[in-house]
The first five atom37 places (N, CA, C, CB, O) and aatype in JSON, in Angstrom:
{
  "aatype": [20, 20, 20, 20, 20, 20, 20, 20, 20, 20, 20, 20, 20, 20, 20, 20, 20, 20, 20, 20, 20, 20, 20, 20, 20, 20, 20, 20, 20, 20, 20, 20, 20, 20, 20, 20, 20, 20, 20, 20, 20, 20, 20, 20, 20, 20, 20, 20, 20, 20, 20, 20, 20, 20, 20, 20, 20, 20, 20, 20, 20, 20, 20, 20, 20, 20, 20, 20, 20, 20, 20, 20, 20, 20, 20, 20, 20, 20, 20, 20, 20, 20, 20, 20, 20, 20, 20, 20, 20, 20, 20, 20, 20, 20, 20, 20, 20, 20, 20, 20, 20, 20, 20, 20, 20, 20, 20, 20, 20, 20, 20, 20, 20, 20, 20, 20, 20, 20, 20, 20],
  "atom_mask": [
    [1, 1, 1, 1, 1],
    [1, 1, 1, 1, 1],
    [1, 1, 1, 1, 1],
    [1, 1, 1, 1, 1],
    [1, 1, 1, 1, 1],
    [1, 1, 1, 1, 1],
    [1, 1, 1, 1, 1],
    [1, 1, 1, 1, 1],
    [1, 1, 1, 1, 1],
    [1, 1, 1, 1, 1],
    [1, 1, 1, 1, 1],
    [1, 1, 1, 1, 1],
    [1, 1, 1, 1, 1],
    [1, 1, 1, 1, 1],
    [1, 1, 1, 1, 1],
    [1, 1, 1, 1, 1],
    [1, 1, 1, 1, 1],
    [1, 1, 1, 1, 1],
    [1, 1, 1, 1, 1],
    [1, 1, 1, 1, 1],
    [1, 1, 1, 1, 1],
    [1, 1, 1, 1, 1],
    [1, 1, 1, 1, 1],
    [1, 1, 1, 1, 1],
    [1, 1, 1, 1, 1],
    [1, 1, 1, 1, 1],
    [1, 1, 1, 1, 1],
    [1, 1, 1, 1, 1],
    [1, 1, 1, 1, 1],
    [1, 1, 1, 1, 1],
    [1, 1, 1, 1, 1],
    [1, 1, 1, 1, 1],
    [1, 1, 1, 1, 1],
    [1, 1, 1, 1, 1],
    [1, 1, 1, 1, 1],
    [1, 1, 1, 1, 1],
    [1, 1, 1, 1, 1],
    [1, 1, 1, 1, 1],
    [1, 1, 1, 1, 1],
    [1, 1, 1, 1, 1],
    [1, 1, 1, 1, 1],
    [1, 1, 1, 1, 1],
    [1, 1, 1, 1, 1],
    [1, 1, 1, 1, 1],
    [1, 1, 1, 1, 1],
    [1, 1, 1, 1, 1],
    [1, 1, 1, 1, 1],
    [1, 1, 1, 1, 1],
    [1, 1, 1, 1, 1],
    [1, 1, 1, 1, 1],
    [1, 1, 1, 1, 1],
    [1, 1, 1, 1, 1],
    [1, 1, 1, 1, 1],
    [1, 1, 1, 1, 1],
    [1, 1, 1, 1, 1],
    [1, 1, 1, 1, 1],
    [1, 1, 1, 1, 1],
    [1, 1, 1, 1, 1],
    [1, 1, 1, 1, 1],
    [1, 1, 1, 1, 1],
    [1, 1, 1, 1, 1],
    [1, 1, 1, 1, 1],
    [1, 1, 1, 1, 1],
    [1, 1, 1, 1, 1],
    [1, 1, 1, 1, 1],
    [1, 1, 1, 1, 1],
    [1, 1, 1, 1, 1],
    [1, 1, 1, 1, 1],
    [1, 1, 1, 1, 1],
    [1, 1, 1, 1, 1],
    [1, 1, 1, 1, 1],
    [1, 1, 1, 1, 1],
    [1, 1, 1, 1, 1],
    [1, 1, 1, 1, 1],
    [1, 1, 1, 1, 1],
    [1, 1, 1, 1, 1],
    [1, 1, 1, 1, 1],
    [1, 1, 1, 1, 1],
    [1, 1, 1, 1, 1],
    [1, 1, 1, 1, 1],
    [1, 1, 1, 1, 1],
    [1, 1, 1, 1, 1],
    [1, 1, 1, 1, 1],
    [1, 1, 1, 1, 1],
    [1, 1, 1, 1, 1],
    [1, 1, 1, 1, 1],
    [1, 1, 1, 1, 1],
    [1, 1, 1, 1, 1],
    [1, 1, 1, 1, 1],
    [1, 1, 1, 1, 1],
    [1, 1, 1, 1, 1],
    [1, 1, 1, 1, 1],
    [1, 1, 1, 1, 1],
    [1, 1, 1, 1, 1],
    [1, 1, 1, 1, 1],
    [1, 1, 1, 1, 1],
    [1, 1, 1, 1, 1],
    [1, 1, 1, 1, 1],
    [1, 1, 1, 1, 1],
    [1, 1, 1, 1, 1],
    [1, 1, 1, 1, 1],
    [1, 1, 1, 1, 1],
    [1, 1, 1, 1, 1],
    [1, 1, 1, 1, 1],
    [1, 1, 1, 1, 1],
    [1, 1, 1, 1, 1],
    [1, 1, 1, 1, 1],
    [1, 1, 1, 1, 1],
    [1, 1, 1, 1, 1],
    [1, 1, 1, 1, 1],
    [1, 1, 1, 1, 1],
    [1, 1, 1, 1, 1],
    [1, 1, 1, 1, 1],
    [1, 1, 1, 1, 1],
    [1, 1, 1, 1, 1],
    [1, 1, 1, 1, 1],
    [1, 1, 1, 1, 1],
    [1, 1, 1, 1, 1],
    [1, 1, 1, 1, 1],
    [1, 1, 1, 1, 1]
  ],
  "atom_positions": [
    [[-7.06, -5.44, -369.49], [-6.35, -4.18, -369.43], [-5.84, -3.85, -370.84], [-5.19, -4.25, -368.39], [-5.03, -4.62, -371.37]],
    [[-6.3, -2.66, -371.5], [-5.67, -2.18, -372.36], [-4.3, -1.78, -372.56], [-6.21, -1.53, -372.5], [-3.78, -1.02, -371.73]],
    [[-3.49, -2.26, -373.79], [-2.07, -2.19, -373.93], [-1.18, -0.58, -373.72], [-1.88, -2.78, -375.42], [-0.02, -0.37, -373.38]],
    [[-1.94, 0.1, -373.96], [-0.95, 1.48, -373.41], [-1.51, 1.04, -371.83], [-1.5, 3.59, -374.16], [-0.69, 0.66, -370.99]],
    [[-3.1, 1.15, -371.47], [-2.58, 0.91, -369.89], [-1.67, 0.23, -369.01], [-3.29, 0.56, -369.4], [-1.46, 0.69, -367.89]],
    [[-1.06, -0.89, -369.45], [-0.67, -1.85, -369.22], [1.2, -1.6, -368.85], [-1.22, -2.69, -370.4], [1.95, -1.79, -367.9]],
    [[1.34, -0.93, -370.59], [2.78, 0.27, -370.7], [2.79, 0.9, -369.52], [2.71, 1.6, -371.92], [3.49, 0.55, -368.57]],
    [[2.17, 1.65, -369.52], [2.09, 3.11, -368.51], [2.19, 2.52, -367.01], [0.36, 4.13, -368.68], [2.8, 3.09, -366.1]],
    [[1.58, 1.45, -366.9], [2.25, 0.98, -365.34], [3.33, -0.29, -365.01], [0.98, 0.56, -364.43], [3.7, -0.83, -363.97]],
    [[3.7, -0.53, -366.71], [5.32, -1.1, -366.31], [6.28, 0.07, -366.04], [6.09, -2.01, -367.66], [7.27, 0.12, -365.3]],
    [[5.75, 0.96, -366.8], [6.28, 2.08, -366.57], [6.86, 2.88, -365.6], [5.74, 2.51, -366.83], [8.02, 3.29, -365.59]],
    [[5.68, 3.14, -364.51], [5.98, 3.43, -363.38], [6.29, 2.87, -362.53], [5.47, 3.84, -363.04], [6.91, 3.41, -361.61]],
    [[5.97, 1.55, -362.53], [6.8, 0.44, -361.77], [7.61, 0.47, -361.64], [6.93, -0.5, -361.96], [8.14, 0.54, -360.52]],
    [[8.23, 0.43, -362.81], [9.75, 0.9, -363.4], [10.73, 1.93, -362.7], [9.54, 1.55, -364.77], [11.8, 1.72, -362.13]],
    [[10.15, 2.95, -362.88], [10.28, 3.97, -362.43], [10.52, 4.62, -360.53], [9.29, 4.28, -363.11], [11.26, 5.44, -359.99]],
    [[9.52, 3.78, -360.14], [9.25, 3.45, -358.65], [10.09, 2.94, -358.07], [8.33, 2.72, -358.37], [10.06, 3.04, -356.85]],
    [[11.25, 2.13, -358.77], [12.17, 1.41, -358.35], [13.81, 1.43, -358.59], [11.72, 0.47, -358.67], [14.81, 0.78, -358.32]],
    [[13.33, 2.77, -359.35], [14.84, 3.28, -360.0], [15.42, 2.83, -360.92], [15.82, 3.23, -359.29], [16.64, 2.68, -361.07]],
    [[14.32, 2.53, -361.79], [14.84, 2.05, -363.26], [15.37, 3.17, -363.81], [13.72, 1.46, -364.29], [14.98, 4.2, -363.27]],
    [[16.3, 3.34, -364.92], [16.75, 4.51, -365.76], [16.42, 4.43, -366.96], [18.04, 4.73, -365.8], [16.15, 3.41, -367.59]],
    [[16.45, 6.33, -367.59], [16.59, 6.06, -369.26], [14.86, 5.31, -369.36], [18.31, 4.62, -369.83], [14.7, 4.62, -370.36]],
    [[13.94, 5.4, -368.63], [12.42, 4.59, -369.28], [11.7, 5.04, -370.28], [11.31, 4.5, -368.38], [11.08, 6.1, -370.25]],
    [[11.74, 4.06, -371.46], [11.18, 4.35, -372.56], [9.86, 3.71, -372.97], [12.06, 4.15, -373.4], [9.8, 2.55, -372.56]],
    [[8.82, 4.1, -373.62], [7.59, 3.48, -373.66], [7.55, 4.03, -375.33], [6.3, 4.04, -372.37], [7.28, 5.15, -375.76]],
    [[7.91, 2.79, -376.07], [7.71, 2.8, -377.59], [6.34, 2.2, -378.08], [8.87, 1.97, -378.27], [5.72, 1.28, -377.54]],
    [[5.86, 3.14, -379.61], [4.4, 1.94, -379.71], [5.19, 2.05, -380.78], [2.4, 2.14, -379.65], [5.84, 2.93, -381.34]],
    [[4.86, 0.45, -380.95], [5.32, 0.05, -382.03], [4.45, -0.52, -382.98], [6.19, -0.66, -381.78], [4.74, -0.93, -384.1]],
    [[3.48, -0.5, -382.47], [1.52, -0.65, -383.28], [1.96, -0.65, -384.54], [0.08, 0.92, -383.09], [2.06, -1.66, -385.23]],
    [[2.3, 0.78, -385.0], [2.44, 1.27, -386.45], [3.4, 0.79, -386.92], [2.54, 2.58, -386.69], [3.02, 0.58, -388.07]],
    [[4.53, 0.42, -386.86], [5.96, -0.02, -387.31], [5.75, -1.85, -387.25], [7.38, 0.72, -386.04], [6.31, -2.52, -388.12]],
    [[5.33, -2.2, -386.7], [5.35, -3.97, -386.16], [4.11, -4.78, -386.27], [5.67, -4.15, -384.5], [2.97, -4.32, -386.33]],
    [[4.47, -6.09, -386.29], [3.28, -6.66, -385.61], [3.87, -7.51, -384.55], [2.28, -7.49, -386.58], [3.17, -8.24, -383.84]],
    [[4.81, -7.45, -384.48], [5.07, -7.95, -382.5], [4.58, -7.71, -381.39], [6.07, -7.63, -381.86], [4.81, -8.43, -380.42]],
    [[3.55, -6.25, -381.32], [2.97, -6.05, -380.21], [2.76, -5.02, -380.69], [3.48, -6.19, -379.0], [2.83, -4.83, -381.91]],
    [[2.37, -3.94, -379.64], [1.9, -2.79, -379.34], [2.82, -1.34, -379.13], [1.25, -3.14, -378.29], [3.09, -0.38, -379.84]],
    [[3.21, -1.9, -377.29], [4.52, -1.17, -377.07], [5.74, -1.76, -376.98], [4.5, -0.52, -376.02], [5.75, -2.96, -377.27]],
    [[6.94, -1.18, -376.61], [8.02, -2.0, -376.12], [8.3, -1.03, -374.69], [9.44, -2.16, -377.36], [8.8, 0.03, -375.05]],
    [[8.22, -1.06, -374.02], [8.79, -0.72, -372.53], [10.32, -0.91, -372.46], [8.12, -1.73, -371.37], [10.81, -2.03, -372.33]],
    [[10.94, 0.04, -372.54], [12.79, -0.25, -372.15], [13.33, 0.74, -370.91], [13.98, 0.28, -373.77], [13.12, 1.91, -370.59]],
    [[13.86, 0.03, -370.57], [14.33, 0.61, -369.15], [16.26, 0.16, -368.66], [13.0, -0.28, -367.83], [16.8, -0.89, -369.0]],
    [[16.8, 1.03, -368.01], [18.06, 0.24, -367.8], [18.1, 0.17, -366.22], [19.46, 0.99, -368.5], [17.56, 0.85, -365.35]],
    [[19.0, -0.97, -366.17], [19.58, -0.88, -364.57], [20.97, -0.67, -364.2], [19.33, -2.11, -363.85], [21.84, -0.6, -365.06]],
    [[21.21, -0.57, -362.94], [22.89, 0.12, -362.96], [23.68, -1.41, -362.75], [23.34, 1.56, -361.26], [24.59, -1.7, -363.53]],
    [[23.3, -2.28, -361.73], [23.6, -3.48, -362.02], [22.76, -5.02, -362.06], [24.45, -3.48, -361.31], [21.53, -5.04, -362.05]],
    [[23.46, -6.12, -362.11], [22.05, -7.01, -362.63], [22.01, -7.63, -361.77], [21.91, -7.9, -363.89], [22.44, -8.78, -361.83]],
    [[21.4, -7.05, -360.46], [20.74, -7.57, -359.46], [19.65, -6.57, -359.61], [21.5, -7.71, -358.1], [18.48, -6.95, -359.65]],
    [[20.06, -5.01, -359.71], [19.07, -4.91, -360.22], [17.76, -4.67, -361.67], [19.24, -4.54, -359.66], [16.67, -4.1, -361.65]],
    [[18.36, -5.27, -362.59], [17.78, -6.36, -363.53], [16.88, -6.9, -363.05], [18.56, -7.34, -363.95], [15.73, -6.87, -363.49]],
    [[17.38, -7.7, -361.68], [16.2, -8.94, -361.67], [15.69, -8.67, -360.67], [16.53, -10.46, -361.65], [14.91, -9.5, -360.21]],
    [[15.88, -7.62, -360.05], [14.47, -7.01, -358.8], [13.71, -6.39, -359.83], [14.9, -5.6, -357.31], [12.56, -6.83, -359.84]],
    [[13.97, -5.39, -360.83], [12.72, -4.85, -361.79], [11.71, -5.93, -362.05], [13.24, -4.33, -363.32], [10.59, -6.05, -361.56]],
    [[12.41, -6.79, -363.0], [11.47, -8.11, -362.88], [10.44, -8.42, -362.59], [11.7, -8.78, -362.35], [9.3, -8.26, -363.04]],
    [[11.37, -9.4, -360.93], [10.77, -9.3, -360.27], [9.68, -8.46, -359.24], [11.28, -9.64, -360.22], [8.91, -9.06, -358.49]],
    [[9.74, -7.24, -359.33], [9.1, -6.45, -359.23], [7.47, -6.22, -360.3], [10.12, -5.62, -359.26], [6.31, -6.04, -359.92]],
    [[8.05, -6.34, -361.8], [6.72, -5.98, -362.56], [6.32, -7.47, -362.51], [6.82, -5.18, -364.26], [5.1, -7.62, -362.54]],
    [[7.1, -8.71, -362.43], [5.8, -9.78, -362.22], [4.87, -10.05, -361.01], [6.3, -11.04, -362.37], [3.76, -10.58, -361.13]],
    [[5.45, -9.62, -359.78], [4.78, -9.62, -358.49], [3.15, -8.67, -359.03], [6.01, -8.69, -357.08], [1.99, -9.04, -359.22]],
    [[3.89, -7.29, -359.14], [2.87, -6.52, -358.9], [1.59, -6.92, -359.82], [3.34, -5.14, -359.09], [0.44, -7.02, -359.39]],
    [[2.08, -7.16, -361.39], [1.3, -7.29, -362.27], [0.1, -8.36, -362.05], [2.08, -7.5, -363.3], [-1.12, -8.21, -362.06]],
    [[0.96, -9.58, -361.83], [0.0, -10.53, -360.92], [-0.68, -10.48, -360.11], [0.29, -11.19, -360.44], [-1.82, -10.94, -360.13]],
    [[0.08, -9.65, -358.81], [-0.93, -9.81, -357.49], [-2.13, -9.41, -357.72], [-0.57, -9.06, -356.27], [-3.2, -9.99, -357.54]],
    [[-1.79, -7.98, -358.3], [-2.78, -6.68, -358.51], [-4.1, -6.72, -359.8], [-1.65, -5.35, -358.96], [-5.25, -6.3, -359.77]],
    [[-3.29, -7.45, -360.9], [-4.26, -7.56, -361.85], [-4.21, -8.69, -362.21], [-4.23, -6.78, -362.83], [-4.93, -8.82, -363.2]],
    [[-3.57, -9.85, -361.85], [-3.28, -10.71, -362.24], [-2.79, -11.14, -363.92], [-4.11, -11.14, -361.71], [-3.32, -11.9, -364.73]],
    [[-1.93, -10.53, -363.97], [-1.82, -10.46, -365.55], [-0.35, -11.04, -365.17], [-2.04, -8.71, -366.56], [0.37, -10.71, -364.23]],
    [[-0.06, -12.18, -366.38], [1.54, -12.54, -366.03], [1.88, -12.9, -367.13], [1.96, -13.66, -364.97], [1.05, -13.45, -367.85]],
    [[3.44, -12.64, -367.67], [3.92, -12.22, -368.87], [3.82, -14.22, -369.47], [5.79, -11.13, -368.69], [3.86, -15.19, -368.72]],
    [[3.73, -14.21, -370.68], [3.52, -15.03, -371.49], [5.05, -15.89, -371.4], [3.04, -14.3, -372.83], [5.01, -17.12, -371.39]],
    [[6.22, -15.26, -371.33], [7.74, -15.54, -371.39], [8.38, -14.49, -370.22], [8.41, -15.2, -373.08], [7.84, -13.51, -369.71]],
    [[9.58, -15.01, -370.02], [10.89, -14.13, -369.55], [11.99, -15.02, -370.27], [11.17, -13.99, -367.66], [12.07, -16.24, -370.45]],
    [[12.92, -13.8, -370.66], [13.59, -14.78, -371.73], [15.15, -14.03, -370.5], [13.36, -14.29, -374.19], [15.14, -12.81, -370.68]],
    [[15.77, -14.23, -369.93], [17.35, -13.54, -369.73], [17.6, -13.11, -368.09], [17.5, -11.9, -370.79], [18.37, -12.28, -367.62]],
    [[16.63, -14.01, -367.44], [16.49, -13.66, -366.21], [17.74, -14.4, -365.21], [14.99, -14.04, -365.85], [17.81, -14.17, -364.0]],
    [[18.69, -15.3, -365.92], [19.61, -15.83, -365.17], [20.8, -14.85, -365.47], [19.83, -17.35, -365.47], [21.41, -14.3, -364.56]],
    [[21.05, -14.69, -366.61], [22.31, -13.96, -366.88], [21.97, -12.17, -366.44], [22.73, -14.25, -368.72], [22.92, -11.43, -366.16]],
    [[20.65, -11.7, -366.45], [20.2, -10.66, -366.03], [21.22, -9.39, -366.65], [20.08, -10.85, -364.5], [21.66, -8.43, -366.02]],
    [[21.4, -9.72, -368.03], [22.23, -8.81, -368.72], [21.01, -7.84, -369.69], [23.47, -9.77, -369.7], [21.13, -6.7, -370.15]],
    [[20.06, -8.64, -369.76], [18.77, -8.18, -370.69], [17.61, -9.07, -370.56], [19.11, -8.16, -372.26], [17.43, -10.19, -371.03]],
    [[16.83, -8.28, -369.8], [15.58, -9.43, -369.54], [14.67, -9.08, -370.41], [14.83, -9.52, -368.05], [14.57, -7.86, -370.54]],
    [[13.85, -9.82, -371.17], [12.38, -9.59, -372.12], [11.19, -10.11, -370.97], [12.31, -10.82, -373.88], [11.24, -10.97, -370.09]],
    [[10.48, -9.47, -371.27], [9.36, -10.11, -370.23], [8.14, -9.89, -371.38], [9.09, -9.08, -368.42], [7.59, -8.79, -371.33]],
    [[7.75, -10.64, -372.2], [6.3, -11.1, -373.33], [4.92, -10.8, -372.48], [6.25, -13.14, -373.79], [4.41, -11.64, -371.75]],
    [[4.36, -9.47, -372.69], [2.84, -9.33, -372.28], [1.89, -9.47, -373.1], [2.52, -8.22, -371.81], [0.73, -9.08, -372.99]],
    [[2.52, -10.17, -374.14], [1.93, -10.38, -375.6], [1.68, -9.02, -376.51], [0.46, -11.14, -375.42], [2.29, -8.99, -377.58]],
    [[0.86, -7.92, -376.2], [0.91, -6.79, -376.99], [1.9, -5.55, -376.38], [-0.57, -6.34, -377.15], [2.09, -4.48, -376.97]],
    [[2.55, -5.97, -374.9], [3.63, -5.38, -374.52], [4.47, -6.03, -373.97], [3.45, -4.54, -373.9], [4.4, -6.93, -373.12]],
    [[5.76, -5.29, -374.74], [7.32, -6.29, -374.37], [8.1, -5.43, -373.4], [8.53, -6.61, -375.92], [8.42, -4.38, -373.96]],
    [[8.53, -5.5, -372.09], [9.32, -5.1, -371.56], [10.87, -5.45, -371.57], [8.83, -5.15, -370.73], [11.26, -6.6, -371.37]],
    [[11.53, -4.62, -371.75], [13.28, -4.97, -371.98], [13.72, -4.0, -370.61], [14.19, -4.24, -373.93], [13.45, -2.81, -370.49]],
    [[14.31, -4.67, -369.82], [15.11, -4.64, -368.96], [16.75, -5.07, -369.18], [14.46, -5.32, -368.13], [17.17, -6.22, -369.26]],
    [[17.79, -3.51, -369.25], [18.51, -4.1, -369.71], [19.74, -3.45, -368.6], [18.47, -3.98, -371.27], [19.77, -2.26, -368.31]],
    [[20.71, -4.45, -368.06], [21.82, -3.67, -367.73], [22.54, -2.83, -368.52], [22.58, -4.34, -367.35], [22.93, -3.09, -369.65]],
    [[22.79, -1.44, -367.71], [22.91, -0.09, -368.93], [24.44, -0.5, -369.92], [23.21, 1.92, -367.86], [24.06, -0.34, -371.07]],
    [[25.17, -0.71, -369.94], [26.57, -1.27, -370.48], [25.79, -2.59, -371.88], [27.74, -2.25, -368.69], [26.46, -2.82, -372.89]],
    [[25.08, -2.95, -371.78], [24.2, -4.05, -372.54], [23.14, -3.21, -373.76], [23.12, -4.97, -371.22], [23.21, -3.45, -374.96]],
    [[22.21, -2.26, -373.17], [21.16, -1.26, -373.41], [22.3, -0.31, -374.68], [20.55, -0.27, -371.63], [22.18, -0.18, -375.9]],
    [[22.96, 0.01, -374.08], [24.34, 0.64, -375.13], [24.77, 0.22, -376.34], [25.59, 0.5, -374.59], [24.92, 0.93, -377.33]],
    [[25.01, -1.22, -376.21], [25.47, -2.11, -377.54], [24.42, -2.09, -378.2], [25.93, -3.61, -377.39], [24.66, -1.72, -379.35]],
    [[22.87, -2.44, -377.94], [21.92, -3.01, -378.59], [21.42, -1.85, -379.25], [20.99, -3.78, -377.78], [21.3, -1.55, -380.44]],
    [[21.14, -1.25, -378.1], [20.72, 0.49, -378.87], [19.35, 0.01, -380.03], [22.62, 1.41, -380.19], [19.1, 0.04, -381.24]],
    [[18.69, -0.45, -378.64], [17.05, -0.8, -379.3], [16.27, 0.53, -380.02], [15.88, -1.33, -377.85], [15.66, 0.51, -381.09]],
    [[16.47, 1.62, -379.18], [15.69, 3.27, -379.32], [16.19, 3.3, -381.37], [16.94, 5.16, -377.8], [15.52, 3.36, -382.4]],
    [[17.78, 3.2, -381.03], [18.18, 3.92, -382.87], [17.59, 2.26, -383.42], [20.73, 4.48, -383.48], [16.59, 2.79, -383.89]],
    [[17.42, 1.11, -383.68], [16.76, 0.21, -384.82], [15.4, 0.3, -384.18], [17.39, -1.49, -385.07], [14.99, -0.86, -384.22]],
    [[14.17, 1.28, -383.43], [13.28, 1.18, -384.11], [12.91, 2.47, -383.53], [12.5, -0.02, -384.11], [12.04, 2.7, -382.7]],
    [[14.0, 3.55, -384.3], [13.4, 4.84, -384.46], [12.15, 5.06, -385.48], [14.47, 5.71, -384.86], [11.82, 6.23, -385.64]],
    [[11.4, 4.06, -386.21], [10.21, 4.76, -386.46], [9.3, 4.71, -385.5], [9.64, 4.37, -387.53], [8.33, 5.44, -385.71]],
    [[9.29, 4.06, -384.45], [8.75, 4.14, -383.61], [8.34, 5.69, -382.4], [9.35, 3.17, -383.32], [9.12, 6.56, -382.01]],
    [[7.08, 5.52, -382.13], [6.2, 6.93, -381.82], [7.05, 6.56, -379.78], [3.51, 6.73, -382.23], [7.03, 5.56, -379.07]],
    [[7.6, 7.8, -379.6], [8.06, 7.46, -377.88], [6.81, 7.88, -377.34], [9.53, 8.44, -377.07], [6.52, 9.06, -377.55]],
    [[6.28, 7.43, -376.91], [5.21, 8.0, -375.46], [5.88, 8.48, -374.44], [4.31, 6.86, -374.65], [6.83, 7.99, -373.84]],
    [[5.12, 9.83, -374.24], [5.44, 10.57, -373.17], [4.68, 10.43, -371.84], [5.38, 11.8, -373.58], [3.53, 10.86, -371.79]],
    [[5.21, 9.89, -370.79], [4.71, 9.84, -369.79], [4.9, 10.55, -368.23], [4.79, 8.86, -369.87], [5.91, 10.78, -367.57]],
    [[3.86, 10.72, -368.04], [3.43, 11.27, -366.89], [4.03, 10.38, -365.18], [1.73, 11.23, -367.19], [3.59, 9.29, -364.83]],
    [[4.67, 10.88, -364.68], [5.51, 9.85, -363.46], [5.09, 10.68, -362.43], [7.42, 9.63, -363.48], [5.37, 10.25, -361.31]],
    [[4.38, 11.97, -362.47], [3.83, 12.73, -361.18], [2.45, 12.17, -360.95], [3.74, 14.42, -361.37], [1.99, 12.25, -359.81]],
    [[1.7, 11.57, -362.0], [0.51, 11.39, -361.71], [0.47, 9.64, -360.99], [-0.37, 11.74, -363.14], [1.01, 8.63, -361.42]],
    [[-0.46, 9.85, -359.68], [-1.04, 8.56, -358.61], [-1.14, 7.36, -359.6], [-2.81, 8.87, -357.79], [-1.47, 7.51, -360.78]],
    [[-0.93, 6.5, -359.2], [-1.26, 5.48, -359.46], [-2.64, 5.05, -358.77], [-0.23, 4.8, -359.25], [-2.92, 5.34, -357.61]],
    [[-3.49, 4.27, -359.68], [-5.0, 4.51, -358.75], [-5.14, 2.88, -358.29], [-6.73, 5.2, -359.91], [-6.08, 2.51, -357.59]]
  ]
}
């Protein structure tokens, strides 16, 4: 699976489940850490760790693709989940605030995504 494809349905995953604030950064041009960064917030950190749990179920069942790391899944204040060329940050919104990932890597291109269109 190609790395924006890959974005685009943490994305909606994301999204599907009432993630907030979902951001899909490429960071291709700015980095060599990956590709995109996927950021998303939750209202509290339970649900943190249903998103998660949510993009590792699906990712696996469905494509079997499973993140390389999860780095923050006990304290569920900020979870990283490593797809190697995409990083998902799951962050409780009060957490997402301090870090303020969007302003240190505003050179980064936001992808605009589409949340009306099926998932196939």
């Amino acid at each position: 699976m190609e790395s924006y494809e890959l974005a685009v349905k943490i994305a909606k995953l994301l999204d599907k489940k009432k993630a907030s604030d979902i951001r899909v950064l490429k960071i291709r041009d700015v980095s060599t850490l990956g590709d995109y960064f996927v950021i998303a917030s939750a209202s509290n950190k339970s649900h943190v760790q249903s998103l998660s749990d949510e993009i590792d179920f699906e990712l696996g069942h469905n494509y079997g693709v499973k993140p390389r790391r999860v780095e923050g899944y006990s304290s569920a204040n900020w979870v990283l989940m490593d797809y190697s060329d995409v990083i998902v940050h799951i962050f409780y919104e009060e957490t997402r605030e301090f870090y303020s990932l969007e302003r240190l890597w505003s050179d980064a291109k936001i992808e605009e995504i589409d949340y009306s269109e099926e998932e196939k």
